[in-house]
C-alpha positions in Angstrom: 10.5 13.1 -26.9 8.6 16.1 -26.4 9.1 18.8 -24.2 6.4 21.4 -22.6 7.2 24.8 -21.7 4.3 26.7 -19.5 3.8 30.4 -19.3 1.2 33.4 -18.7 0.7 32.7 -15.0 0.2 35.8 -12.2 -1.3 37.4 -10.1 -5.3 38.3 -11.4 -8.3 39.4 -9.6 -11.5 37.7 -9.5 -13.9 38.2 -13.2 -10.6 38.9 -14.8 -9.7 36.8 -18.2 -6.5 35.5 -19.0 -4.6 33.2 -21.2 -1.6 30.4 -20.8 0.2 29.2 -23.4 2.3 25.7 -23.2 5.2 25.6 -25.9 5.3 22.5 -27.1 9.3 21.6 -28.6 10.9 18.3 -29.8 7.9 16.8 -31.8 4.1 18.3 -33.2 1.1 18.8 -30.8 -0.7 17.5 -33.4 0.7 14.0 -32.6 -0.2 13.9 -29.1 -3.5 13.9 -26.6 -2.5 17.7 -25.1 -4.0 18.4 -21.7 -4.2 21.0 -18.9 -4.2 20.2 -15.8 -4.1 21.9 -12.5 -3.6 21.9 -8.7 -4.4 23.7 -5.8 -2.6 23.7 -2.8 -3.5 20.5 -0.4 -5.7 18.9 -3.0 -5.0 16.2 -5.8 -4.1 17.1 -9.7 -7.5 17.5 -11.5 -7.5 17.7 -15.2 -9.6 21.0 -16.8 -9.4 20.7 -21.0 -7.9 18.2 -23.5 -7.3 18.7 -26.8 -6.7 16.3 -29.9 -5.7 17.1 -33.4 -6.1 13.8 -35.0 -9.9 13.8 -34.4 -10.7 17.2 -33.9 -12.3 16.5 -30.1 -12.0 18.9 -26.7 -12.7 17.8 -23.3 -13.8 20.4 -21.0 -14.1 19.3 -17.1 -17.4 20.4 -15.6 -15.7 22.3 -13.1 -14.7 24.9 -15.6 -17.5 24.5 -18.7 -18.4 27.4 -20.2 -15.5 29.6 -18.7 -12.5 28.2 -20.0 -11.6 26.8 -23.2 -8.5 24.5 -25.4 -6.9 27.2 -27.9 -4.2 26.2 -30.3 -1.5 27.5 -33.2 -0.1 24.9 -35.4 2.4 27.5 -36.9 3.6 28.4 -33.4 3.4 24.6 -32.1 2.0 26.5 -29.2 -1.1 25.1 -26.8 -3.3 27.3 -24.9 -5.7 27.5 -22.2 -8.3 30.5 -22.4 -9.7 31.4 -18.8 -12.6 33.4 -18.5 -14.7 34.9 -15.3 -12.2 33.7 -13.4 -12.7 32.7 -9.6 -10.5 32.4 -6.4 -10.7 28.8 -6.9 -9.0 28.3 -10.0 -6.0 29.6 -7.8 -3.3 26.9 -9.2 -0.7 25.6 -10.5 -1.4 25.0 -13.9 0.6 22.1 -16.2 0.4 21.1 -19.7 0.4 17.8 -20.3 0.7 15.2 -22.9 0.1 12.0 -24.2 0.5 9.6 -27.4 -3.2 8.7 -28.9 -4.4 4.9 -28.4 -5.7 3.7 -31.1 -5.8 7.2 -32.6 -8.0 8.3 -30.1 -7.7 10.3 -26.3 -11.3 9.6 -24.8 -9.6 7.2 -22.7 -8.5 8.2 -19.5 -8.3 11.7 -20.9 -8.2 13.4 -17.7 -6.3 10.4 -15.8 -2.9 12.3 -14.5 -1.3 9.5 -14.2 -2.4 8.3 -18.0 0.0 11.2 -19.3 3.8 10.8 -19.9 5.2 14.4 -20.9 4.4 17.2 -18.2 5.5 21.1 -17.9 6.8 22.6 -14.8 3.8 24.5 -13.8 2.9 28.1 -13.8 1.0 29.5 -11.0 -2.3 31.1 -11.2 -3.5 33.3 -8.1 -6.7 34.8 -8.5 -7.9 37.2 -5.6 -10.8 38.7 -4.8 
């Protein structure tokens, strides 16, 4: 069973970059579809990047293309989420999530929340103006 650890949340102002990192303990990222997802207050989960080792293959929601991006360290088993330009909409709480592969793949349902079976506690992202 794995477990996810989130960090690197706070308090930024608008156009800042910043970076969070999700721990990952118990087995290898490599071995799993990893995701981040996030959610602002009063609105439903919505999933921003996915990652998978096996293939090679990231998934960035349109939402946040070409600002943020799926980072990762084998050697730390360590996930990250690199946030650039960021807005006051990307105020969230931000989870790491993960999933086993079907198949071998993660193109399926890869930003379904409910698709995913191992999740972080959050870490909360407020970015002001």
């Amino acid at each position: 069973q794995v477990q996810l650890v989130e960090s690197g949340g706070g308090a930024l102002q608008a156009g800042e970059s910043h970076r969070l990192a999700c721990l990952v303990s118990g087995d290898s990222y490599d071995n799993y579809c990893m995701a981040w997802f996030r959610q602002a207050p009063g609105k439903s989960r919505e999933g921003v990047a996915t990652y998978y080792a096996g293939d090679h293959s990231t998934h960035i929601s349109g939402s946040v293309e070409g600002r943020f991006s799926f980072q990762h360290d084998s050697a730390k088993n360590t996930v990250y989420l690199e946030m650039t330009d960021l807005e006051q909409w990307d105020t969230a709480m931000y989870y790491c999530a993960a999933k086993r592969p079907v198949l071998g793949m993660c193109i399926n349902g890869a930003f379904s929340v409910t698709s995913y079976d191992f999740w972080g506690q959050g870490t909360q992202v407020t970015v002001s103006s």
